[in-house]
C-alpha positions in Angstrom: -10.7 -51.7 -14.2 -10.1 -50.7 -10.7 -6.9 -48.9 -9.9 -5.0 -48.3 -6.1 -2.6 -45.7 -7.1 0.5 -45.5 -4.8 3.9 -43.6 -5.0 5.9 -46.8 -5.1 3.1 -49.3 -6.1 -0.2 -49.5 -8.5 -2.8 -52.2 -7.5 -4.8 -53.1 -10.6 -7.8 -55.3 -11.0 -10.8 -56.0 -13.4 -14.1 -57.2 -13.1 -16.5 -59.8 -15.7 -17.8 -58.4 -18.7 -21.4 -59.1 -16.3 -19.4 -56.9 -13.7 -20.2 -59.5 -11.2 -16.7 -61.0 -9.9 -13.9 -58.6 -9.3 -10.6 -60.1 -9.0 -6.8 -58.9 -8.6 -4.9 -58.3 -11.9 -1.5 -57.1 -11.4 0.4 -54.9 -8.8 3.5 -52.7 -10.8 5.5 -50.3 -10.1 3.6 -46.8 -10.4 5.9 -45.7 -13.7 5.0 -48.8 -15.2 1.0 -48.7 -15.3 0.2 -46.4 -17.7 2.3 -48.5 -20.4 0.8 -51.9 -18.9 -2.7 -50.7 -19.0 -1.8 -49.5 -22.4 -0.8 -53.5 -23.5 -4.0 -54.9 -21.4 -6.2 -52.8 -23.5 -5.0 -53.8 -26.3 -5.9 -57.5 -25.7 -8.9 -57.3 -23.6 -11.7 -54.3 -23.4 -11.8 -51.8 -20.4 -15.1 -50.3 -20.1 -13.9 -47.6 -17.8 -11.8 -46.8 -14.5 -12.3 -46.9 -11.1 -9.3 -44.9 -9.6 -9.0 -44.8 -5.4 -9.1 -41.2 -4.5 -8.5 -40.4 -1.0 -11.4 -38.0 0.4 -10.1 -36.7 3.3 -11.5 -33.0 4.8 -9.2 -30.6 3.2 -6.3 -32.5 4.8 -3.9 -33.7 2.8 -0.9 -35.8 5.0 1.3 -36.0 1.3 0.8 -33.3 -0.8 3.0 -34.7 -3.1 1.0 -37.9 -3.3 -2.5 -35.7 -4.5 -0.6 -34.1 -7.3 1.0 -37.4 -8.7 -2.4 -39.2 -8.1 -3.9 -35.9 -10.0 -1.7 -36.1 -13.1 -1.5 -40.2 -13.1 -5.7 -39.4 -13.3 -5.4 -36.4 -15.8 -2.8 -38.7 -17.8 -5.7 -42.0 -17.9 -8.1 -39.8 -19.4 -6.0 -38.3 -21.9 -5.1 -41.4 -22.9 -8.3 -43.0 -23.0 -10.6 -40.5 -23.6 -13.7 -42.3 -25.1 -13.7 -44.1 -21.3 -15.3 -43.0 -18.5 -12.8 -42.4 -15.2 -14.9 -42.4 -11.7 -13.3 -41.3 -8.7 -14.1 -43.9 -5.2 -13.3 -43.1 -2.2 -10.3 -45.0 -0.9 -10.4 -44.2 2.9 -9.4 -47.6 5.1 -9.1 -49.7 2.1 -5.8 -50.5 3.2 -6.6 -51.4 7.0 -9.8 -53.4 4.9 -7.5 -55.2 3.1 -5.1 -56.3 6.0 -8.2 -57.8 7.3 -9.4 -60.0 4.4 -5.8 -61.2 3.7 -5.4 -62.2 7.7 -8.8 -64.0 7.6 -7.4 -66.0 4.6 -5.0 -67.4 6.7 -2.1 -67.2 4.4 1.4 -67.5 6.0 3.0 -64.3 6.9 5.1 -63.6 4.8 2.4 -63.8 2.1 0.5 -61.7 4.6 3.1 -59.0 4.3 3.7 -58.8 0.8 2.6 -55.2 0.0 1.9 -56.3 -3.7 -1.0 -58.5 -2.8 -2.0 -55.8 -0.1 -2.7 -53.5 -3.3 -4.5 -55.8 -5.4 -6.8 -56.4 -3.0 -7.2 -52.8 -1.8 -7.8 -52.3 -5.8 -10.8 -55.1 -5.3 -12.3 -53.6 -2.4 -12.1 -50.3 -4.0 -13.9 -51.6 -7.5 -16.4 -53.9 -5.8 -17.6 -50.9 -3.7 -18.5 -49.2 -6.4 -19.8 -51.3 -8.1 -22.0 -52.4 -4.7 -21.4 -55.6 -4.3 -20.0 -55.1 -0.8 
């Protein structure tokens, strides 16, 4: 399961059992992932995590964004601790994003619809590490 944490917003997606096709899943409001991954793993099985970490150098523009993004982390693998949570660099998956919804050509307001601009950060950032870009 790949994961975009933001303050306001979570993108989530998943991947095949094959781990060949990544697709968006859901984008919910931050307090309500941890109880929605909670039900999703109950009907389906999560091999691990894939959480977008921003590695910047030292410089942190929202402090208060790295410690929510630390605890949401800390909170995943308390929760699930027999899974494995992996850390991916996030940098420009948003701007990455923007690009692949433009090319789509969808109209604009479905262009500006912040919830499908974290889903597919959430793809870009799970299909990177799993190579397939």
């Amino acid at each position: 399961m790949g994961i975009d944490y933001g303050l306001k917003r979570t993108g989530i997606c998943v991947t095949d059992p094959l781990q060949i096709i990544v697709q968006g899943l859901e984008t919910k409001k931050t307090e309500e992932v941890m109880r929605f991954i909670l039900e999703y793993s109950k009907r389906e099985l999560i091999d691990g995590f894939v959480v977008g970490y921003p590695f910047l150098d030292g410089n942190w523009g929202n402090k208060n964004f790295r410690l929510k993004l630390d605890e949401f982390i800390q909170e995943l693998r308390n929760t699930f601790p027999a899974k494995k949570v992996d850390l991916h660099d996030e940098r420009y998956t948003s701007m990455q994003a923007r690009e692949i919804i433009h090319l789509r050509g969808l109209k604009k307001a479905k262009r500006e619809d912040k919830a499908l601009l974290d889903q597919t950060s959430a793809v870009i950032i799970l299909q990177e590490y799993l190579g397939h870009i």
